[in-house]
TIVO-2410 file (N, C-alpha, C; in nm, 3 decimals):
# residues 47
REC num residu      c1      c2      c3 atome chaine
REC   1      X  -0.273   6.647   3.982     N      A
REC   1      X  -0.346   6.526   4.015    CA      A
REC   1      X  -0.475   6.555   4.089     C      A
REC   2      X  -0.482   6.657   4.158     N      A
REC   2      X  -0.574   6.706   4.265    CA      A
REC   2      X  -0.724   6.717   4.135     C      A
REC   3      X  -0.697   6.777   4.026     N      A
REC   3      X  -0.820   6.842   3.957    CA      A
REC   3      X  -0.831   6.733   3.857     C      A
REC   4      X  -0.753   6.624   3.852     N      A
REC   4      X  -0.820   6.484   3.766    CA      A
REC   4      X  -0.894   6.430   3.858     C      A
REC   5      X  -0.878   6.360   3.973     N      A
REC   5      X  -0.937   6.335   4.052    CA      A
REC   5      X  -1.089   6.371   4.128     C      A
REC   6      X  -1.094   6.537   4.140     N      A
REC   6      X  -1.209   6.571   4.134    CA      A
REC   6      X  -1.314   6.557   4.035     C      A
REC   7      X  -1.266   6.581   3.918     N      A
REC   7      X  -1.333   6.571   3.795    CA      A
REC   7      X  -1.418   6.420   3.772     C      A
REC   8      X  -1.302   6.284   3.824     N      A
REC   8      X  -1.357   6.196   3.825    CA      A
REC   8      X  -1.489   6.124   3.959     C      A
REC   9      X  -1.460   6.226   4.031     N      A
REC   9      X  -1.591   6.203   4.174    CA      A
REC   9      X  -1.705   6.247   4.121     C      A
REC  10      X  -1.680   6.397   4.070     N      A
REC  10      X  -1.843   6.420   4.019    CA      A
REC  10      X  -1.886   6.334   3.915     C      A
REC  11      X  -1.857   6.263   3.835     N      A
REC  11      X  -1.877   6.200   3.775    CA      A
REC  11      X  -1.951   6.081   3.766     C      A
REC  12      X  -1.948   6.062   3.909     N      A
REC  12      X  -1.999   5.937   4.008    CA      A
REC  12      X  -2.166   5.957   4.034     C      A
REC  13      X  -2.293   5.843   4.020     N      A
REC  13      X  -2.393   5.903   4.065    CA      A
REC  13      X  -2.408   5.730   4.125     C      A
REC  14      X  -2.524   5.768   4.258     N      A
REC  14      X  -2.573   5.648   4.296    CA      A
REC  14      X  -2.691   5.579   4.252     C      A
REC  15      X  -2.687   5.423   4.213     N      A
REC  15      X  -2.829   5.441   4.129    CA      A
REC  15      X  -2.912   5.367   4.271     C      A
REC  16      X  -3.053   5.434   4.229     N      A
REC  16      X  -3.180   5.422   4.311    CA      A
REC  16      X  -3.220   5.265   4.279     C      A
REC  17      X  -3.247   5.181   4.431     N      A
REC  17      X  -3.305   5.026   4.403    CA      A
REC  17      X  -3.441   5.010   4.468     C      A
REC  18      X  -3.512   4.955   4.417     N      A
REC  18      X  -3.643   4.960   4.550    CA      A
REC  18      X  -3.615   4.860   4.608     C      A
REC  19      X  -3.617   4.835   4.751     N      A
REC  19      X  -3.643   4.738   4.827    CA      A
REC  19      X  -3.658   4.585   4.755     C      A
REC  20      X  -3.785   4.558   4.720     N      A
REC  20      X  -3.792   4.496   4.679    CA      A
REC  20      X  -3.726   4.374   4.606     C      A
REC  21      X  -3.642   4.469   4.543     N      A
REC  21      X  -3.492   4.424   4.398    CA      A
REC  21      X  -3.402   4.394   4.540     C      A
REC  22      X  -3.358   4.448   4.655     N      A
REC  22      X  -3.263   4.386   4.718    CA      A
REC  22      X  -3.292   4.283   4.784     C      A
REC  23      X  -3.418   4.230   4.856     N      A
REC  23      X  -3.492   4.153   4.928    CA      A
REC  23      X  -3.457   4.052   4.819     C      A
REC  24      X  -3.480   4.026   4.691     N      A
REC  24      X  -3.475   3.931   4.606    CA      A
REC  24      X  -3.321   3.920   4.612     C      A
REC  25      X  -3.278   3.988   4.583     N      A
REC  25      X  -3.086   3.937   4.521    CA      A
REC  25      X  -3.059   3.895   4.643     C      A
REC  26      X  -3.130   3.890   4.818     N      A
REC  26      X  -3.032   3.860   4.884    CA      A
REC  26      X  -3.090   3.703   4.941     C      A
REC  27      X  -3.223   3.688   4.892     N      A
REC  27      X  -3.308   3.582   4.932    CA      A
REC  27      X  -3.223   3.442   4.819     C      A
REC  28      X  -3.225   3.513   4.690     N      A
REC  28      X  -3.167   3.449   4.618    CA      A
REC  28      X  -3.034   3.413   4.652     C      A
REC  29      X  -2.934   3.514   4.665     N      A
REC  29      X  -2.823   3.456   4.697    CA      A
REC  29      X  -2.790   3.337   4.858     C      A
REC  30      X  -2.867   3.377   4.943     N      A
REC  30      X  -2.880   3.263   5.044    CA      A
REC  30      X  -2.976   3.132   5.001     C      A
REC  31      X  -3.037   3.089   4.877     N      A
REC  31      X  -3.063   2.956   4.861    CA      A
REC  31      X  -2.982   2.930   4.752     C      A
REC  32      X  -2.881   3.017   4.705     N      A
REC  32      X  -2.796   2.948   4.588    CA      A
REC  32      X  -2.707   2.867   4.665     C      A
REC  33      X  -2.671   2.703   4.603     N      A
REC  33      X  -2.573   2.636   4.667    CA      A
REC  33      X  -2.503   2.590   4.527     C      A
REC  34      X  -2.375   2.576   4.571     N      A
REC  34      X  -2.248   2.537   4.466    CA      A
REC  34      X  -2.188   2.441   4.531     C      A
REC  35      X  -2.182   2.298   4.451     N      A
REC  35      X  -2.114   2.227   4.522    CA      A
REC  35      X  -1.962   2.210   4.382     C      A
REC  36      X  -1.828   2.209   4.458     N      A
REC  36      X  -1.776   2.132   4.344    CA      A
REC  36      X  -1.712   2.013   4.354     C      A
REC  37      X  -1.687   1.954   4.270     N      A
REC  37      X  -1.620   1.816   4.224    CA      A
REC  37      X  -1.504   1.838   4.139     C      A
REC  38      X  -1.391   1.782   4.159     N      A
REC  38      X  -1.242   1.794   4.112    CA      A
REC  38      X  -1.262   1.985   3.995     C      A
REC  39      X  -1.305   1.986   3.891     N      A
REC  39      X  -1.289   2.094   3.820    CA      A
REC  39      X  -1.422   2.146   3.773     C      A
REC  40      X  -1.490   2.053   3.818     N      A
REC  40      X  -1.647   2.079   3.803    CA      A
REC  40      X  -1.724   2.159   3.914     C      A
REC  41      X  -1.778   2.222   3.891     N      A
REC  41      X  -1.891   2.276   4.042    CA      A
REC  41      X  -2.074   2.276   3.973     C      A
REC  42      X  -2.135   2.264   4.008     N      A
REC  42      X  -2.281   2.265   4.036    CA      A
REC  42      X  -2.350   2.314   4.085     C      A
REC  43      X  -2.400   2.422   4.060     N      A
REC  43      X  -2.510   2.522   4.119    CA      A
REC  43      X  -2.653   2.454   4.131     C      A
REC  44      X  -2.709   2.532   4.248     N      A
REC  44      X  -2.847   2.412   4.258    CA      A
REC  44      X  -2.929   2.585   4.353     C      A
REC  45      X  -3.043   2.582   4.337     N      A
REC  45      X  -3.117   2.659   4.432    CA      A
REC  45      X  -3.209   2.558   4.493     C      A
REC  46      X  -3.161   2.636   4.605     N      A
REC  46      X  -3.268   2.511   4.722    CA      A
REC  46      X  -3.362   2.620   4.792     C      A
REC  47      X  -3.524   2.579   4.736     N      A
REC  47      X  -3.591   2.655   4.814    CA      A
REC  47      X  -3.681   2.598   4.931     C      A
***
């Protein structure tokens, strides 16, 4: 189990983001609002 395991770490790489790209996904995700209603929900961005 020891040498499946390793095999599957190297395998692993981290991908590179600029700034930028996270500043957006997180600006975005704090004006996304969801409201729901019985089985329904509604997404709305409030800027």
């Amino acid at each position: 189990m020891e040498k499946i395991y390793s095999e599957q770490q190297n395998a692993c790489r981290l991908a590179k983001v600029c700034p930028e790209t996270v500043k957006f996904l997180l600006n975005y995700s704090r004006s996304l609002y969801i409201t729901k209603y019985d089985y329904i929900s509604f997404e709305g961005n409030l800027n």
